[in-house]
C-alpha positions in Angstrom: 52.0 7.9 13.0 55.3 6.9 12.3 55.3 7.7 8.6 55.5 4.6 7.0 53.1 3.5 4.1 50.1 1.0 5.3 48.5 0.4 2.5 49.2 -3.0 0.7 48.7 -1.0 -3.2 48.7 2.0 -4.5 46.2 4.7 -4.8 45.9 6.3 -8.2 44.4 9.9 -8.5 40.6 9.1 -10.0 37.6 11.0 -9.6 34.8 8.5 -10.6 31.2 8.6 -9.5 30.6 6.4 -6.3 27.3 5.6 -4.5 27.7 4.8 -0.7 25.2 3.2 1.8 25.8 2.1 5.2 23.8 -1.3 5.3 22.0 0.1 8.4 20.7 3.2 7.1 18.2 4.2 4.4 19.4 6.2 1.5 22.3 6.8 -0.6 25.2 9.2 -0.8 26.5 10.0 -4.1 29.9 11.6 -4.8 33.5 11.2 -6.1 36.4 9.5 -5.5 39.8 11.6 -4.8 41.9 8.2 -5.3 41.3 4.5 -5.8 43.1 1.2 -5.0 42.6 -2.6 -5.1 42.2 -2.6 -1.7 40.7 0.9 -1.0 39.2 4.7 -1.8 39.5 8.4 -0.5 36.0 10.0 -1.8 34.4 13.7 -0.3 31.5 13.4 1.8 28.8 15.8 2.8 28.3 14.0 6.4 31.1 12.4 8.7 31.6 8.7 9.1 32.6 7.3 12.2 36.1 5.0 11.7 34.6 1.2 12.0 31.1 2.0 10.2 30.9 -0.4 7.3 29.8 0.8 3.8 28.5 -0.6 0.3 30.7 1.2 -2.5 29.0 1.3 -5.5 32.1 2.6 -7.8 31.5 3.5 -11.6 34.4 3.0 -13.6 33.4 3.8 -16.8 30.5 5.2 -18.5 27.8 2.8 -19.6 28.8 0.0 -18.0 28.1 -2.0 -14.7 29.4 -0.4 -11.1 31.5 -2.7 -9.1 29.7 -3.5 -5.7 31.9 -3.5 -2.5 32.0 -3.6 1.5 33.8 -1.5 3.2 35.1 -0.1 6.2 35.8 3.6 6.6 39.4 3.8 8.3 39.8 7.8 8.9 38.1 10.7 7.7 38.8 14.4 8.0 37.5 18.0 7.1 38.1 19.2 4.4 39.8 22.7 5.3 37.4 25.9 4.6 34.7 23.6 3.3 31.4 21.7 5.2 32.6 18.6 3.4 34.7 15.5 4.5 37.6 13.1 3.2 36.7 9.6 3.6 39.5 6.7 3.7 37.4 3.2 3.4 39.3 0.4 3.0 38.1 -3.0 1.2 37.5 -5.9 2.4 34.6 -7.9 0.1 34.8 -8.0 -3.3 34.0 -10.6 -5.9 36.9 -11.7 -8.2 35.4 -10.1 -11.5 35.3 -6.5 -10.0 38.6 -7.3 -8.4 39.7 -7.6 -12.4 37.7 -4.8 -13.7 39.4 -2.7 -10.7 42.3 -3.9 -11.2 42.5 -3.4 -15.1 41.1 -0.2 -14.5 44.0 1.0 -12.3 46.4 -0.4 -14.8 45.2 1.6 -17.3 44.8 4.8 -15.0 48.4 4.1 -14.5 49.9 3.3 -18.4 48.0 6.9 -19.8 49.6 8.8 -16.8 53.1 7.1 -17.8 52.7 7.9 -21.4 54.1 10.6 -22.9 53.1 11.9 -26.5 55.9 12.0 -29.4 
């Protein structure tokens, strides 16, 4: 790795509730995100998933309302160290326009609070 950057945005620390499925497989893993992006997630997981495997993000943003629904393709993972669980890197790559703006506004808003500081 040469040490550059990769990623076209980025990630904002966010621990949100996020339901994956691989489309081939039956059942669903729920867990958090670690960070979040427009085009991307870093989320713990229980089991390993091989780089390539495409995935169904279900990503809750806020409370009470709608996930947004995306495909996915997991890009690295690692152990976690002194744990059984794994770090998950999936990157996005179908999403439609309105959770691209809900994302998006969400993130913004991640970032403003984190940039404010109270008087």
């Amino acid at each position: 790795m040469n040490g550059q950057e990769r990623r076209r945005s980025p990630r904002v620390r966010a621990y949100r509730p996020v339901r994956l499925r691989k489309p081939s497989t039956p059942g669903v893993l729920e867990t958090l995100t670690k960070e979040l992006s427009t085009d991307g997630l870093r989320c713990l997981s229980p089991t390993w998933f091989p780089v390539s495997t495409e995935v169904n993000a279900e990503v809750v943003l806020s409370d009470g309302e709608e996930p947004i629904s995306v495909m996915g393709r997991a890009v690295w993972f690692r152990m976690v160290p002194y744990s059984d669980q794994f770090e998950v890197g999936l990157s996005f790559h179908s999403m439609s326009e309105k959770n691209k703006r809900r994302l998006s506004a969400y993130l913004d808003h991640l970032t403003l609070k984190s940039t404010t500081v109270p008087a």
